[in-house]
N, C-alpha and C positions, 0 to 999 in steps of 0.2 A: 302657798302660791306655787305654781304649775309653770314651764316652759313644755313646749310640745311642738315636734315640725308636722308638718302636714305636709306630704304630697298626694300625688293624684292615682296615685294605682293602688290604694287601699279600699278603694271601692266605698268612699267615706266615713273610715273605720275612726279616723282621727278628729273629723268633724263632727259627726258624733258624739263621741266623749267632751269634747269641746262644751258643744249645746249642753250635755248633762251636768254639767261640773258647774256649771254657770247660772243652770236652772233655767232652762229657757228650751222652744219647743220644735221640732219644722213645722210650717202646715202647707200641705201639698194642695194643690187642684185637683178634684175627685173625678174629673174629666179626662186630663192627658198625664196625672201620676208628679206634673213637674213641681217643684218647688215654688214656693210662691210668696212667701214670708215667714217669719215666726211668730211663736207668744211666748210670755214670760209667764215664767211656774210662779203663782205667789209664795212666799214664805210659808204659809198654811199647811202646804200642799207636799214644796218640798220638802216641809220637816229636818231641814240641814240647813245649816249656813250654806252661802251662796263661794264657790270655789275660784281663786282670781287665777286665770288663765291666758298667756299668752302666746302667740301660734308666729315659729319662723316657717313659712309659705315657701316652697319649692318656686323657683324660675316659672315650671312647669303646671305648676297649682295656680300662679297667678296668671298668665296667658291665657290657662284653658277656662277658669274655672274663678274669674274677676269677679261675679254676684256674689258668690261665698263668701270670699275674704272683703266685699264690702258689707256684706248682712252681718259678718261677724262684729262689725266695729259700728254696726246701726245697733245691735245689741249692746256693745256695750255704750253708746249712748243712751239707749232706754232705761239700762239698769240705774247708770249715773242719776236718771230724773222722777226713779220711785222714790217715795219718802220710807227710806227703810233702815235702817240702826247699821254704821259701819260694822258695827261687829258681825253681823248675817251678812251684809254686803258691802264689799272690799272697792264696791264701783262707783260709791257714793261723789267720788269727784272723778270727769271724764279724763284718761288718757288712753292713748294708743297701747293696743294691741296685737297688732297686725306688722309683721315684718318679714320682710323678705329682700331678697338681692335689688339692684338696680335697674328698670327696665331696660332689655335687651341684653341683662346678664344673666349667668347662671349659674348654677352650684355655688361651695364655698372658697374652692382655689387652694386647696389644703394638699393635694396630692404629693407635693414638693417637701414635705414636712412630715408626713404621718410615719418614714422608716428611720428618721433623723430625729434620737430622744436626748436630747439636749433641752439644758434652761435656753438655749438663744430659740433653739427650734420651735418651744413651744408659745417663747414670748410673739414669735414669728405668726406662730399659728394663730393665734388669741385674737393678733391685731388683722390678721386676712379674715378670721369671721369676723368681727365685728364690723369690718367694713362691707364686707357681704351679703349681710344682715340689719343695714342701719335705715331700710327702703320704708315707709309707714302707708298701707294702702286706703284710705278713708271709704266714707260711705258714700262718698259723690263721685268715687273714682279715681281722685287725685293719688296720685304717689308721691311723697314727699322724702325729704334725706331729714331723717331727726334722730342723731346718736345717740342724743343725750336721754330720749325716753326711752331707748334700746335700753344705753346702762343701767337706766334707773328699773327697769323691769327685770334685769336681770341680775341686780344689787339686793333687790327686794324677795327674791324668785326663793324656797330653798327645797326645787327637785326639777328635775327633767326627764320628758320622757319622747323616746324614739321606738316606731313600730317597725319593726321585721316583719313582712307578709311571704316575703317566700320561702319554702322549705329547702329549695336547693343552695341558699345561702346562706350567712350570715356575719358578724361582727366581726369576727377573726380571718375570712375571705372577702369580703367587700369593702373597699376603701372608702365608699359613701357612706357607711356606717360610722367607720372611724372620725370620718374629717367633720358628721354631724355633733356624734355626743361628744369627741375629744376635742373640737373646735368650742362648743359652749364651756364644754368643763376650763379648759384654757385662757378662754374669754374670761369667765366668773372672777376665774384667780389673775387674771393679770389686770383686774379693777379693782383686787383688793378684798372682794366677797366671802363669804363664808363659803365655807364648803358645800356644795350641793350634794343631794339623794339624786343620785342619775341611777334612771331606768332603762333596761333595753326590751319592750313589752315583743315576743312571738306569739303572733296568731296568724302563723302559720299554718293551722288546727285551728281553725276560729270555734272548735269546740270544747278545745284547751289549750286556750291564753296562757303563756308562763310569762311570768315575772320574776325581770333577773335584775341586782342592780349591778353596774357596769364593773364593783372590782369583782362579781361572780365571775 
C-alpha cells in the first residue's frame, strides 16, 4: 500500500504513476490532445496485482487541476465494482482516496516545527498534518472533512512516496520537502502505525530517477 502527494509542477509525473500502480489507463481526445476519461487494465493484461494507492493533493493540485483528483476517486470506484479477487484488488470495497488541505487552505503549516526536534515538536507536527490532510475530494466534486479515512489509509499504508523535480533543490534545502515526508512519517507514528518505507523519488533527470529512502 502506497501514499504519494501530488502536486502540480511535475508535469503529471505523480498522476501517472498513480494511474499505473492502480491499473488503470488515460484516454485522451485525438482532436484537442485533452483528457477525457479513463479505462481499466483487466487483470489479464496487467499481469500484477492491482497496487492500493492514496494521493495527499497540494492546495494547488486541487484548485487548478479538480477533474484529476475527481477521476482519481471515479477510478477507484470502478475498481471497487469489478468482480475481481481482493488479493489482485485491494479496492474491492469503495473508500476515499483522495486528500488534501481544506478549501481555501494550503500547505501543511509545519514550518514552525521542522528546526524544533523534540517529542513535543514532532507530536506537534503529526497533528498539523493530519489536520491538513483530513480534506476527501469525491467524484461529484464534493470536498468533505473525513479523518477518520485519512487514518485508516495511513494505518494501513506501509511506504511513501514524495517527487523532487528540481535539480536546484532539494530535501536538506527546501522546507516543503521536509514538512511533506516528515509530516506523514510523524503523522503514521503518532497513530500508533508501523513504521513506514518513506521514499524521496529525484527525477530531476527524468532520465535517471533515483530512489532514496528518507534515512539515505
Amino acid at each position: 500500500d502506497l501514499w504519494g502527494s501530488a502536486t502540480m509542477r511535475t508535469a503529471g509525473e505523480e498522476f501517472a504513476m498513480a494511474l499505473n500502480l492502480v491499473g488503470a489507463l488515460p484516454k485522451w481526445d485525438e482532436k484537442s490532445e485533452r483528457l477525457n476519461g479513463f479505462e481499466i487494465i483487466p487483470l489479464s493484461l496487467l499481469d500484477r496485482p492491482r497496487i492500493d494507492v492514496s494521493l495527499r493533493i497540494s492546495g494547488l493540485f486541487r484548485d487548478v487541476f479538480p477533474i484529476l483528483a475527481q477521476m482519481f476517486d471515479k477510478i477507484i470506484q470502478a475498481l471497487a465494482n469489478r468482480d475481481e479477487a481482493e488479493a489482485d484488488n485491494p479496492y474491492t470495497t469503495y473508500e476515499p482516496r483522495v486528500f488534501g488541505p481544506k478549501p481555501g487552505s494550503f500547505g501543511v503549516n509545519l514550518n514552525s516545527f521542522i528546526n524544533d526536534l523534540t517529542d513535543n515538536s514532532r507530536k506537534s507536527a503529526a497533528i498539523s498534518w493530519l489536520r491538513a490532510s483530513s480534506w476527501t475530494i469525491k467524484q461529484d466534486g464534493k470536498i468533505e472533512n473525513d479523518r477518520k479515512s485519512l487514518e485508516r489509509q495511513i494505518l494501513k499504508s506501509d511506504s511513501y512516496l514524495h517527487i523532487q523535480d528540481m535539480p536546484e533543490t532539494d530535501l536538506l534545502m527546501a522546507s516543503d520537502y521536509a514538512a511533506h515526508e516528515g509530516g506523514f512519517s510523524a503523522a503514521a507514528d503518532y497513530l500508533g502505525g508501523s513504521e513506514k518505507k518513506m521514499y524521496h523519488l529525484d527525477t530531476s533527470n527524468p532520465d535517471m530517477p533515483k530512489t532514496r529512502l528518507l534515512k539515505e
